[in-house]
N, C-alpha and C positions, 0 to 999 in steps of 0.2 A: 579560391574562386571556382577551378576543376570541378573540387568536392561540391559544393553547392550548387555548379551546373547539373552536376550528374543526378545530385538529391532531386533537383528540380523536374528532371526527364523522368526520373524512376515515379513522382508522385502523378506528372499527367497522365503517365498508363496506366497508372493506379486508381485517376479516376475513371478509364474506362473500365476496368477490372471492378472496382464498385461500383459503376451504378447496374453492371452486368448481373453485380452480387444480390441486389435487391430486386430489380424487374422480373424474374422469372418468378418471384414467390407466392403463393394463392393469398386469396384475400384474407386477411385476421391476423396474418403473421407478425412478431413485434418487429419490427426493423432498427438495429441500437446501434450509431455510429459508436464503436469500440475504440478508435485514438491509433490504434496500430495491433498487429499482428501478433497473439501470444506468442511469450516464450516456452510455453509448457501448459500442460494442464491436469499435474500431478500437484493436487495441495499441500504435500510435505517437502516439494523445493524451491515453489517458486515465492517471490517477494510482491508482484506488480500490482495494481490494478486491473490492467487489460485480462490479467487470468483470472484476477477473485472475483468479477464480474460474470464469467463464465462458470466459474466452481459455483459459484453459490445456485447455479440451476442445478447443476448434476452431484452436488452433494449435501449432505445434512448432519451437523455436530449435535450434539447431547443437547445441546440449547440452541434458541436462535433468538433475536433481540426484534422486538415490536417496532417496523418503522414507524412508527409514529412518535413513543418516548424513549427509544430505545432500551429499554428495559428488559432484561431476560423472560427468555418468556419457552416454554416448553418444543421440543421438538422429537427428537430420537427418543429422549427421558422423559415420560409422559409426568414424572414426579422425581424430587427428591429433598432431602433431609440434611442438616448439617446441623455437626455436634454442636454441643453447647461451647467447646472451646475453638470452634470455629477449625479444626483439624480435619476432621473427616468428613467427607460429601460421599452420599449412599445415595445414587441414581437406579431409579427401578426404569427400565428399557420397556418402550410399545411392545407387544408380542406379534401387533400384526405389522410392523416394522418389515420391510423388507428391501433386497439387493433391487435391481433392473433385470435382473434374471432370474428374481423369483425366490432365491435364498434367502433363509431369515437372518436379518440383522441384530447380533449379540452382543454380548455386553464380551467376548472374547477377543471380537473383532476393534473392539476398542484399545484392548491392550495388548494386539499384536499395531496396530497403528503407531498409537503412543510408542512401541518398543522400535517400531520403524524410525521415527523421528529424532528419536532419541541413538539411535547405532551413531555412530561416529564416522563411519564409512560413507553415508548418504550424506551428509555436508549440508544438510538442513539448517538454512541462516535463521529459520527460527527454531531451532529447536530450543532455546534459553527459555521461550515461554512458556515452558513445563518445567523451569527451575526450583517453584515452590513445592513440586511434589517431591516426597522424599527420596531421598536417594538420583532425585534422575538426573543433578547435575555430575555428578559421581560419574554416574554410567553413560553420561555422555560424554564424560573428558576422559573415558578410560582408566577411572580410579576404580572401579569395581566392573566385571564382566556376569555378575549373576543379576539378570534382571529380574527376579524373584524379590531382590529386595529392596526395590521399588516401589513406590505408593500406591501401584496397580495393581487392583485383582478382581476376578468375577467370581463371587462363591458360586454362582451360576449362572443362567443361560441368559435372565432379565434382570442382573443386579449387577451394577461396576460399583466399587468402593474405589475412592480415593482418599489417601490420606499425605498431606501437606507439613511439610518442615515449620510451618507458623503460620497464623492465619493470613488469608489477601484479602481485601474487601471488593476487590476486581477479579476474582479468580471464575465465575462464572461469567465473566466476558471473555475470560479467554477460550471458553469451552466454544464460545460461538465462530473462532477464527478459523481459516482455512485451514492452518497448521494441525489443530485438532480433529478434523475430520477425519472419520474414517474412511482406509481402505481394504477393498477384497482380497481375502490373502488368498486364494486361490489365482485370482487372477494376476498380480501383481505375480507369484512366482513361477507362472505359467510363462512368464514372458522375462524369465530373469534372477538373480541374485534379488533380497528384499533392496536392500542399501544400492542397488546399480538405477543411475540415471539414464534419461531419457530414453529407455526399452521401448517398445511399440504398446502398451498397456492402456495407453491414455488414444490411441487412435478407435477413430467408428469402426464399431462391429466388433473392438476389442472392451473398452472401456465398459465397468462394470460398475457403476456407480448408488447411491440410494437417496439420491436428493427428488424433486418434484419431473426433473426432467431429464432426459438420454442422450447420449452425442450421434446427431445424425450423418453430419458431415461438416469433412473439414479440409474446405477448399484452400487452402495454402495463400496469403495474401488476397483472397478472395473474399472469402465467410467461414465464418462455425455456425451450424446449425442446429439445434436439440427439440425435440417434441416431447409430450409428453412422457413421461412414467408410466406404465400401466400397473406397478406394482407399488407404488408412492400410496403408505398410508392414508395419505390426507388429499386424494387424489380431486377429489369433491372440488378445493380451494383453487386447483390447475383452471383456468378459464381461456389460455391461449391454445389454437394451435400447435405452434412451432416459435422460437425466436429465433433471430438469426444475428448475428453478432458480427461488422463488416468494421475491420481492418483500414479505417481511413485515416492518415495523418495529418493531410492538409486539411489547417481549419476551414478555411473556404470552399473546398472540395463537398466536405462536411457539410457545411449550409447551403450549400447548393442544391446536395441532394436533400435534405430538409424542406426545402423552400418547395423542389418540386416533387415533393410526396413520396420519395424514395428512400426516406430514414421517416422515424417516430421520434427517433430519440437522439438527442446530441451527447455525449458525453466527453468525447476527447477535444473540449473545449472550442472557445468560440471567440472569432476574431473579434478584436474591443472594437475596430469601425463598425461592426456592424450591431452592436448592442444598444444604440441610439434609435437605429430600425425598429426595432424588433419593441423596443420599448412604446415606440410611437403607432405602430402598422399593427402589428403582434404581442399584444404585452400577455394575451393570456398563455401564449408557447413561452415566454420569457420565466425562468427560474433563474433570480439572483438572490443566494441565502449564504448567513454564514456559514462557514464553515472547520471542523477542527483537524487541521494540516496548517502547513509550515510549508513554503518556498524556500530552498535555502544552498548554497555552494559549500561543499564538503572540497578541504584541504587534503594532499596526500601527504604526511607530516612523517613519513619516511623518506623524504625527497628534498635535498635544500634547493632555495634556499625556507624550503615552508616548514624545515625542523624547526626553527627560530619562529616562537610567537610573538617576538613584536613585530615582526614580518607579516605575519597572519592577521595581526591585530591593525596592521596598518592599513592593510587591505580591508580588512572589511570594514572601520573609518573611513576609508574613500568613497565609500557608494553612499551616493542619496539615494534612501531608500522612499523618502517623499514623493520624490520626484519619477521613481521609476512606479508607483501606484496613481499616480496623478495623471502619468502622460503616456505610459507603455503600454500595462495592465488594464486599467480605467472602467475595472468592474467590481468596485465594492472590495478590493483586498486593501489590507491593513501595514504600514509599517511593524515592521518584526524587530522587537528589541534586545529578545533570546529568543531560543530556539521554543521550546512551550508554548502555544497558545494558552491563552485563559480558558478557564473550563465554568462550566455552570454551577458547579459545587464549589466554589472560590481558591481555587488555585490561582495567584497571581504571579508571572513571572516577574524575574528583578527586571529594570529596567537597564541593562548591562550593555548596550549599544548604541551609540551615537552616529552622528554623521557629523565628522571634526575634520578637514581637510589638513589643518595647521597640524594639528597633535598628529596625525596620520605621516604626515612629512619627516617629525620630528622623530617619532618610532623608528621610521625608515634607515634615517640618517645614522640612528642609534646602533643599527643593525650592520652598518655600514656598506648603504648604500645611498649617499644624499645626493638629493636632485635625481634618484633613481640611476644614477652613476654607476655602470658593472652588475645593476638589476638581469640576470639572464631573461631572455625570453622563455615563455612557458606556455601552455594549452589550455585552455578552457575545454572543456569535455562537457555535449548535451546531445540527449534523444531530439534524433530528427522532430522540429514542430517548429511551426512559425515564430507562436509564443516563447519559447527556447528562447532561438534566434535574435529577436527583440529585445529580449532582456540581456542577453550575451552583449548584444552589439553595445546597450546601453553602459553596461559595466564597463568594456572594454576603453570605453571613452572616457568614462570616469576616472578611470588607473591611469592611462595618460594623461589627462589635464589635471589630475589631483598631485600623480606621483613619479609619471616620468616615465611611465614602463610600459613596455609593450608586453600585449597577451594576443595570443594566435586563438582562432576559435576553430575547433572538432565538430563535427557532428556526425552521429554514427543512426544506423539504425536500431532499435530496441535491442534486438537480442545481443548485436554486438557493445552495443554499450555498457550493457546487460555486463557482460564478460568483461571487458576493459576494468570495470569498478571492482567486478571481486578479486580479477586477478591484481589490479593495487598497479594498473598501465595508464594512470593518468598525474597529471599535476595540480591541475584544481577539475571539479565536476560538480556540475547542475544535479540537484538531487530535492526529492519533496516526499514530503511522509505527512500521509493522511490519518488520525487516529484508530487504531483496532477496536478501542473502547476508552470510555472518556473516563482518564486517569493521565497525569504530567510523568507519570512513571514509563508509561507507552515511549513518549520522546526521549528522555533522559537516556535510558538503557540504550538507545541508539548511540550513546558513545561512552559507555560501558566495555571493557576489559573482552570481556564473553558474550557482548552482544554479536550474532554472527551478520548482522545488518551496520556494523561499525567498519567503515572502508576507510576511515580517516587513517589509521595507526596508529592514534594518539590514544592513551589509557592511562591511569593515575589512580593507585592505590587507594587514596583518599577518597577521590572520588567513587567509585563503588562501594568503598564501605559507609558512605551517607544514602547510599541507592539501599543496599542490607539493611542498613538499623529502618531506617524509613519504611522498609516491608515488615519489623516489626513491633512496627506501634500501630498502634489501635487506636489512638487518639487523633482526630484529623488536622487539626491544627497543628499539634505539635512534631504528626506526619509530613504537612505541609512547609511547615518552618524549613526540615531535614532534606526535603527536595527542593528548596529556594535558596539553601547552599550549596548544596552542588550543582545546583544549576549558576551558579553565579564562579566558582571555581573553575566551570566547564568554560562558560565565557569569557574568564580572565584567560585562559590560553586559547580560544578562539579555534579548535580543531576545525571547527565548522559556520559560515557565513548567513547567520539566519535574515533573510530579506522580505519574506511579507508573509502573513497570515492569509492562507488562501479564502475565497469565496467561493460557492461553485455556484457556474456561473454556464446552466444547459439549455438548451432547447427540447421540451417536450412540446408533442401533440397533442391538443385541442381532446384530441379523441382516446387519448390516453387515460384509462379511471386507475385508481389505485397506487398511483407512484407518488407517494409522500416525502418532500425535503428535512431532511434531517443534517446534525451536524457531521454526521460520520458518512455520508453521500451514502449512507445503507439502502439498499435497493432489492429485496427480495422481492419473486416472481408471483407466489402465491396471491391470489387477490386479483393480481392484475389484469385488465380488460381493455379492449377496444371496441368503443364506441360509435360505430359506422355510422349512426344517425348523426354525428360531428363533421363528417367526411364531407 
């Protein structure tokens, strides 16, 4: 309760610290409730949202995906080519491409990035996204130290060639992730070792970036704010200002400033009382659309007693997940039967999850611990948000009236949580994963062997080698078959608690043009406008 007081003081200064963040700004500026405070804002270590929301102003990958069909669609690579056996991608690079300071951006810069991501020292939880290229899972586990003989190379100054272990049929959405972006090597080792984290490189006035827009400034718990690029090829497309990106966790905080003109934009979610409002008073600020992510509790299956999957499997048997989209959430999200959403291209998960109180009992009992009898106490772990909270509270209630047991609830700030997960300092944890690009391959690798985004500790042979053979077939169906077995494997030991297919669920401004709902919440800056004559 302490904990909770304290969260509680730290957020009402907080909203004087926000709405300080927004009031001084001139008029045009986009103002985007951000959810909370990045962890970083170097695209080859961090994981979040709150930073790819930020990266995707100030950088730009070989591709960038159409918000509208999300579709690959041209960016740093004004072209490219791919073999006829689907091996090698030849990307010819803009010439008039360039840094924030002016330097032109290369196809060399590409594969000193890629070679960044891939060193072993920088601890990059996505580097596995670059597993299809050849050789770089090699040279990320330290099997080979010549990165020469990896699938990267520039014959010259406007041409990268890649060349891939077997073909992906997703492999140009991954060009478009933050992982793949390029960085300045000059600047990056101006301020450092390539592989050393969080150096000063990514702060105002250091950071060198080649996306639409520059890091102005960066008020610590206050705002990030970026204005234009003046050296952004496609500068023409820029039509804001400045955005400023404000660090608010409380949802109400949030629509408050919303409500009284001090955000544009809601993104780090929106309390479900007030979605009735907004729907009745405001329906055209109201975005409620699918979306592809997963809400779901991740197991630490290093820890008993969660080594034991009937343990895990009892647990997450106990949660009505009906009931918690029905009465907690109550904006359009979906009971979660696996951990996969259904995608538009017909991946269907198994239906691998119930809500059985009795059978959850009996697993228990199995385990030896009936009537939850000698069950230890244990943590729930979740980033400070009300939303959290609510669902936490609701589980917690379920585990005792289903199974007997008591669970303590954690709540940490972002970046501490952040840490708790990777270093493997929790017992169960609140965790949700939005799609990169829509492919069931995206979720699944999340509890993958070598995925560096897998905090559960649970891995199975088996299971990766249906994630392998599945990246090499060609045929989608019988691609699809090979990942709804091991999605269905993965479920049977339950590393992780999938609980509801998210919606997203924002408040934009009336006066907002150009910000398209899509299933991957993709929100690039280009395009975008504000519309005073709404005001």
């Amino acid at each position: 309760m302490r904990h909770l007081i304290a969260a509680g003081l730290l957020i009402g200064l907080g909203l004087l610290g926000g709405c300080s963040g927004g009031q001084d700004l001139p008029a045009g500026v986009l103002r985007i409730g951000n959810g909370t405070e990045p962890q970083d804002l170097d695209p080859h270590v961090t994981t979040g949202l709150p930073e790819y929301r930020i990266q995707l102003a100030l950088f730009e990958g070989l591709v960038a995906k159409d918000p509208r069909t999300l579709e690959p669609v041209p960016a740093v690579a004004r072209h490219w080519t791919v073999s006829d056996d689907g091996l090698r991608y030849t990307f010819e690079l803009r010439p008039e491409a360039r840094w924030s300071n002016g330097d032109a951006v290369t196809a060399d810069d590409f594969v000193f990035s890629f070679r960044r991501l891939l060193t072993p020292a920088l601890g990059g939880e996505y580097a596995y996204m670059l597993y299809p290229i050849v050789n770089a899972r090699a040279y990320h586990l330290g099997q080979i130290d010549d990165f020469a003989a990896v699938g990267v190379r520039a014959p010259d100054p406007h041409t990268l060639v890649i060349e891939l272990e077997h073909p992906v049929p997703y492999f140009l959405q991954l060009l478009d992730h933050h992982s793949a972006y390029p960085v300045h090597r000059p600047t990056i080792e101006a301020f450092g070792a390539q592989a050393r984290r969080g150096t000063a490189w990514t702060r105002p006035g250091n950071l060198v970036g080649n996306g639409p827009f520059v890091l102005r400034e960066w008020s610590v718990n206050r705002r990030i704010v970026v204005e234009p690029n003046p050296h952004y090829w496609n500068a023409g497309a820029v039509h804001l200002p400045a955005i400023a990106f404000l660090p608010v966790e409380d949802a109400n905080t949030q629509e408050r400033m919303f409500r009284g003109g001090q955000l544009d934009i809601v993104l780090g979610g929106l309390n479900p009382d007030k979605i009735e409002y907004y729907r009745r008073e405001r329906p055209q600020a109201l975005r409620v659309s699918p979306a592809y992510a997963t809400y779901y509790y991740e197991f630490n299956t290093r820890r008993p007693p969660f080594d034991d999957p009937r343990v895990r499997r009892a647990l997450a048997m106990a949660i009505d997940r009906e009931a918690i989209v029905e009465r907690v959430t109550r904006g359009g999200q979906r009971p979660a039967a696996a951990l996969t959403p259904p995608d538009p291209y017909g991946y269907r998960p198994p239906e691998a999850l119930r809500f059985d109180p009795e059978a959850a009992r009996a697993l228990l009992a199995e385990a030896g611990y009936p009537d939850g009898r000698g069950f230890p106490p244990f943590e729930v772990l979740y980033n400070t948000a009300e939303m959290h909270q609510r669902i936490a509270v609701a589980i917690q209630q379920m585990w005792k009236r289903h199974l007997n047991i008591e669970a303590r609830l954690t709540n940490m700030e972002w970046k501490v949580y952040l840490a708790a997960r990777n270093d493997g300092e929790f017992d169960v944890a609140r965790a949700g994963w939005v799609g990169d690009f829509l492919d069931p391959i995206n979720f699944l690798e999340l509890l993958s062997g070598y995925s560096g985004n897998n905090h559960s500790g649970w891995s199975d042979p088996r299971f990766d080698a249906l994630l392998e053979q599945s990246n090499r077939e060609r045929d989608r169906a019988r691609r699809y078959a090979l990942l709804q077995e091991a999605e269905r494997l993965a479920m049977e030991a339950m590393p992780v608690i999938p609980i509801y297919y998210y919606s997203n669920v924002q408040l934009v401004s009336e006066r907002v043009q150009g910000w398209h709902d899509n299933l991957l919440d993709y929100h690039p800056y280009l395009g975008v406008r504000l519309d005073r004559a709404a005001d």
